[in-house]
N, C-alpha and C positions, 0 to 999 in steps of 0.2 A: 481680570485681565487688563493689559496697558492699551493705551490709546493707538497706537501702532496696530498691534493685533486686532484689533476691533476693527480698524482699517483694510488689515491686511485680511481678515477670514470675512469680509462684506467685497473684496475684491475678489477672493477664490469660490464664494456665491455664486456671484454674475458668473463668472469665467466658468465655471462648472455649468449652472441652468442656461446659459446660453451653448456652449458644445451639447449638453443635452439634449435641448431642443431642435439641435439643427440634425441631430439624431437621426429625429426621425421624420424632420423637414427635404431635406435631401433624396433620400432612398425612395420618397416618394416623388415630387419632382420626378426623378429617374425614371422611374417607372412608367410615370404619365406619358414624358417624352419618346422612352423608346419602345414603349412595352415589353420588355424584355426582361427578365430575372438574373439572366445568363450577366448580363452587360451589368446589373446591379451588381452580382455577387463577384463577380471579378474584379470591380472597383471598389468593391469593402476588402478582400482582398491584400491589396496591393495598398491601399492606405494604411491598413494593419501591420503588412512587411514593413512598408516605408518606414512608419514610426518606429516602430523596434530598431530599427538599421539605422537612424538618423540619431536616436536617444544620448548614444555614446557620445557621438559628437560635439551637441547640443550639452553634457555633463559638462565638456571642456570649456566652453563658450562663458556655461555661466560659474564657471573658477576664475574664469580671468578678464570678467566685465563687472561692472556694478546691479547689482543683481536687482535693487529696485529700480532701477531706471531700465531694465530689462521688461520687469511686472509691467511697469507704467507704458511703457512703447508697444509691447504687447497687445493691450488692453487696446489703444488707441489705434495703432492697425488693425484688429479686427476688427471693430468699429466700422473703423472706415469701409475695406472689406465688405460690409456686409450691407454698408449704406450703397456704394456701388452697385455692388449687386444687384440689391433691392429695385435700385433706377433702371439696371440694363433688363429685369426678367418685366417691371413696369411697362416698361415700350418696346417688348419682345424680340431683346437685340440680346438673345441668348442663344448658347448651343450645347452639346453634350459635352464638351472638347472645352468649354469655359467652367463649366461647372467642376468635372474634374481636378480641371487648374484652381480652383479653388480650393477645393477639399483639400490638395496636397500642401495647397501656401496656408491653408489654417490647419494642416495636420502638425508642418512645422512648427508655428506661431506657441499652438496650444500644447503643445511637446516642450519647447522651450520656458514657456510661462511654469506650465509645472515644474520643470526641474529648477529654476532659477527659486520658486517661492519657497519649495522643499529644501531647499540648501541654506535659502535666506531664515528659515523658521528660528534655529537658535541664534542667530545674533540679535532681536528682539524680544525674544522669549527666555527670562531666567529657566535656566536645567530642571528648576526644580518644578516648575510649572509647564516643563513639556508634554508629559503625558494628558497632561486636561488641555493643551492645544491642539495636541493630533485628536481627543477627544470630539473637540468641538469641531474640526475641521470633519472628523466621521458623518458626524450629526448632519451637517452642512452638507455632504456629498449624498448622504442620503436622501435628503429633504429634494436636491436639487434632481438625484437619478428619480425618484417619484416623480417630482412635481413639470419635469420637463419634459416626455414623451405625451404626456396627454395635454399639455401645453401646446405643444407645437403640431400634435392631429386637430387639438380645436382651431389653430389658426389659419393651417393649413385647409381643413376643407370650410372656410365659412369665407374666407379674407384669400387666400393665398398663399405664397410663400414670402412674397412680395414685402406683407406686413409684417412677419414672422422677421425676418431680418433685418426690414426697418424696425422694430421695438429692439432685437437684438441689439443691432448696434449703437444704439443711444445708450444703451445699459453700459456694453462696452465703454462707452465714452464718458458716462459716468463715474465709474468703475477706475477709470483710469485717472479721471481728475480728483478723487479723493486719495486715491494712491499716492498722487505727490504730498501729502502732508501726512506720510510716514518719516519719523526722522530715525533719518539711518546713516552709518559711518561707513563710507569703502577706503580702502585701503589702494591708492593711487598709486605707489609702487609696484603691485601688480599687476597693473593696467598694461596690456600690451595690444601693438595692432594684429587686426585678420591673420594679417599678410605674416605675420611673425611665430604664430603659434606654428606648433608641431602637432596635429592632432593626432594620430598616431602614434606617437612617442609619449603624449601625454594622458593617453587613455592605456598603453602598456604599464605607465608608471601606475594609473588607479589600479590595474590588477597587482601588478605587486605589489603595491599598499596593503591591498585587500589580502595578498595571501602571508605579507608579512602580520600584520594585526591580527593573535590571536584569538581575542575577543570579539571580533568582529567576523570573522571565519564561523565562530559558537553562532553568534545570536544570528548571521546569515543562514546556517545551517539550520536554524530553530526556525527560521521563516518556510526555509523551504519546505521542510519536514511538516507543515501546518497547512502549506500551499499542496505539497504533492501528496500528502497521505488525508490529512483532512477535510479539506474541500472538497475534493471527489467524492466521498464516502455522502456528503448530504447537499451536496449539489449537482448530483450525475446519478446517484444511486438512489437517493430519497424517490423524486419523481417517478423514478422506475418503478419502484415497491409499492406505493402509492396509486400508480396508475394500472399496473400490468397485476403484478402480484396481491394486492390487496382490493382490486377491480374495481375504486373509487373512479369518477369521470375527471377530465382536466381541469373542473371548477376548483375541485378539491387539492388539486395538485398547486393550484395557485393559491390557494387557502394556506397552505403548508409554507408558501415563500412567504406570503406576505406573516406567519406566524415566527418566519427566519429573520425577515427585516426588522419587523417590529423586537426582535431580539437583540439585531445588534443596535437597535437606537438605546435599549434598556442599557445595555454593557457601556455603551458608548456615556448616558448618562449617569451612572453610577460611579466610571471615572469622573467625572468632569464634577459632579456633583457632593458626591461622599466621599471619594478614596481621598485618603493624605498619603502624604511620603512616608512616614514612619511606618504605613501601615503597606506599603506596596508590594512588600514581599510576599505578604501576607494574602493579597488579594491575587497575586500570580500563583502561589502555590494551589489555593483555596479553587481557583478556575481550572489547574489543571488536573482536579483531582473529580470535578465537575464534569469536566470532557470525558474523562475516561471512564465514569459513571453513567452519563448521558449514553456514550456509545455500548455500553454493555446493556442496559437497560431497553434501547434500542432493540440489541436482536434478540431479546426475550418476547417484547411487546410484536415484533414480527411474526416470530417461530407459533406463538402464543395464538390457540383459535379460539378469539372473540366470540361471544354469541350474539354480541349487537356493533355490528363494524362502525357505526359512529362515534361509540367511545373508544373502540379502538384509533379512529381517527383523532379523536380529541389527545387522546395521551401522546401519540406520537408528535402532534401540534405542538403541545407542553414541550417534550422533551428536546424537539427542535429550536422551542424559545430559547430554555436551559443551556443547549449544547450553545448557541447562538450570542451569548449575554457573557457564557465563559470563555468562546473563542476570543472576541473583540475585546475585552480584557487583558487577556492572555497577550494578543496581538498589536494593543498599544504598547505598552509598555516593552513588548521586544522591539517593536519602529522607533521608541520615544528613544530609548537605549542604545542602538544602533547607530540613531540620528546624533547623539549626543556623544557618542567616541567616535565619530568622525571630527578630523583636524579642519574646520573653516576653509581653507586655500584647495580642498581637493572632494571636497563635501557633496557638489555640484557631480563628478564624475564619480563618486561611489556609489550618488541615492543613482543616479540614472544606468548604472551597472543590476544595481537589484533590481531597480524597476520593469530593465529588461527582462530577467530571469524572472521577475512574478507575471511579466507579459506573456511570454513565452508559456508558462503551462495556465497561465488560464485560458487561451487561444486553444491551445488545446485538450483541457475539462471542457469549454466552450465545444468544439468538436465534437468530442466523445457523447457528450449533452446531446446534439444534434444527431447524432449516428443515431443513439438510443431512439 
């Protein structure tokens, strides 16, 4: 990969293990302060709404700005952000009602960062090396949802939160000073002010983009159809069968995720690693032929009475990796595809249209998850 990229997936790092960290730096804070659940869960909530409802907007923004000096400013307001912070909870000039105010000014910030770096991905990334950047950016997302919640509990109870957002924001700030030596072209003709945009009108036009583009209609619909039929089935269902119906305890129920994770790092590395383009067809048919074997095999090994539920446990591990290794497969190369029949000028409000609508029902797998 080019120099830029290396740039650019070491700034969606930080930008990733820092919102993870403050994950679950935040909701405790909360907690400390109010004692209350109630008061947590209706400000996760309403951060959640906000993002969805602001995404659109945010698509337009980065159509008709420069989309690294988007990244970079970004970066560098959280930063700051967080150094602030850090100072006002240091000499206990905090309150619920600032914290809040925060979470929603870095719900935007990091809302925006995403959509801007997703849109900026192919004008530094030859097409033909996208699927092994969305690759690598998995790997990256992955590395960073691990390594961030037990990050920010160990900072959290030993330091504070105080130092959690002080190391945060230095990252930020680093994060953003390498940023600037991506070299990248915008196109100053499309430069318009605030005050001039139609957002509205310009987010009407990505839909009819979107429902004029045939192709783009297929491979949206091939998302969905992986978000709303497949995800459920071993992210809402597995745990159930696992816990309730196969009367394993919770250990084993996370035994089974971290056997899902470790799946899509495999899928995620086998793009990045071994696939070539000649052979991409080959590795999309070859995974969806995997999925549907994984799931049939699935409710054999359910139906099926083990006489030692361990191995029973272990196969269904297996077969979680398998189904896991061929979704993220499967599901690069429909992002990689997607991302790459999008026109440059409106790229920004398509990714953040889908992202809505993958928002949208994992919020609610998310739910269902929690009902169960």
């Amino acid at each position: 990969m080019n120099k830029n990229f290396k740039i650019y997936i070491f700034g969606r790092f930080i930008s990733n293990l820092g919102d993870t960290i403050q994950v679950i730096g935040f909701p405790l804070l909360l907690l400390d302060m109010t004692q209350s659940a109630t008061i947590l869960g209706l400000a996760t909530i309403f951060i959640m709404a906000f993002e969805i409802l602001i995404r659109p907007f945010l698509g337009v923004i980065a159509d008709n700005y420069n989309r690294k000096k988007i990244m970079v400013e970004m970066d560098f307001i959280s930063g700051i952000l967080c150094l602030v912070m850090a100072f006002l909870i240091a000499n206990n000039i905090i309150s619920v009602w600032m914290i809040f105010v925060y979470l929603v000014i870095q719900s935007i910030i990091s809302t925006l960062f995403d959509t801007s770096t997703y849109a900026m991905l192919p004008e530094i990334v030859e097409n033909q090396y996208l699927e092994k950047a969305n690759s690598y950016l998995l790997i990256v997302s992955n590395i960073s949802s691990l390594a961030g919640p037990p990050i920010g509990a160990f900072l959290y109870s030993i330091y504070g939160i105080k130092i959690l957002l002080f190391v945060n924001g230095i990252t930020f700030i680093l994060s953003g000073i390498s940023e600037i030596y991506i070299e990248y072209k915008f196109n100053i003709e499309n430069k318009k002010k605030l005050s001039e945009i139609s957002f509205f009108n310009e987010i009407k036009n990505g839909i009819k983009y979107l429902k004029v583009k045939k192709e783009l209609k297929h491979l949206l619909n091939m998302m969905i159809f992986y978000s709303v039929w497949m995800i459920p089935i071993f992210a809402v269902f597995i745990p159930v069968i696992i816990k309730r119906d196969g009367g394993f305890s919770p250990t084993y129920v996370g035994l089974s995720e971290t056997a899902m994770t470790i799946g899509s790092l495999a899928g995620a590395s086998l793009i990045t690693f071994i696939m070539t383009n000649n052979k991409k067809t080959k590795y999309f048919k070859l995974s969806n032929i995997i999925l549907n074997i994984t799931i049939l095999f699935l409710g054999i090994v359910i139906l099926w009475n083990f006489p030692n539920k361990i191995i029973k446990f272990l196969i269904i591990s297996i077969i979680l990796f398998m189904f896991n290794i061929s979704f993220i497969i499967s599901n690069v190369i429909i992002n990689s595809k997607f991302q790459m029949s999008i026109d440059n000028e409106i790229r920004g409000r398509i990714g953040s249209l889908k992202m809505v609508i993958m928002q949208i029902n994992n919020r609610y797998i998310c739910r269902w998850k929690g009902n169960r």
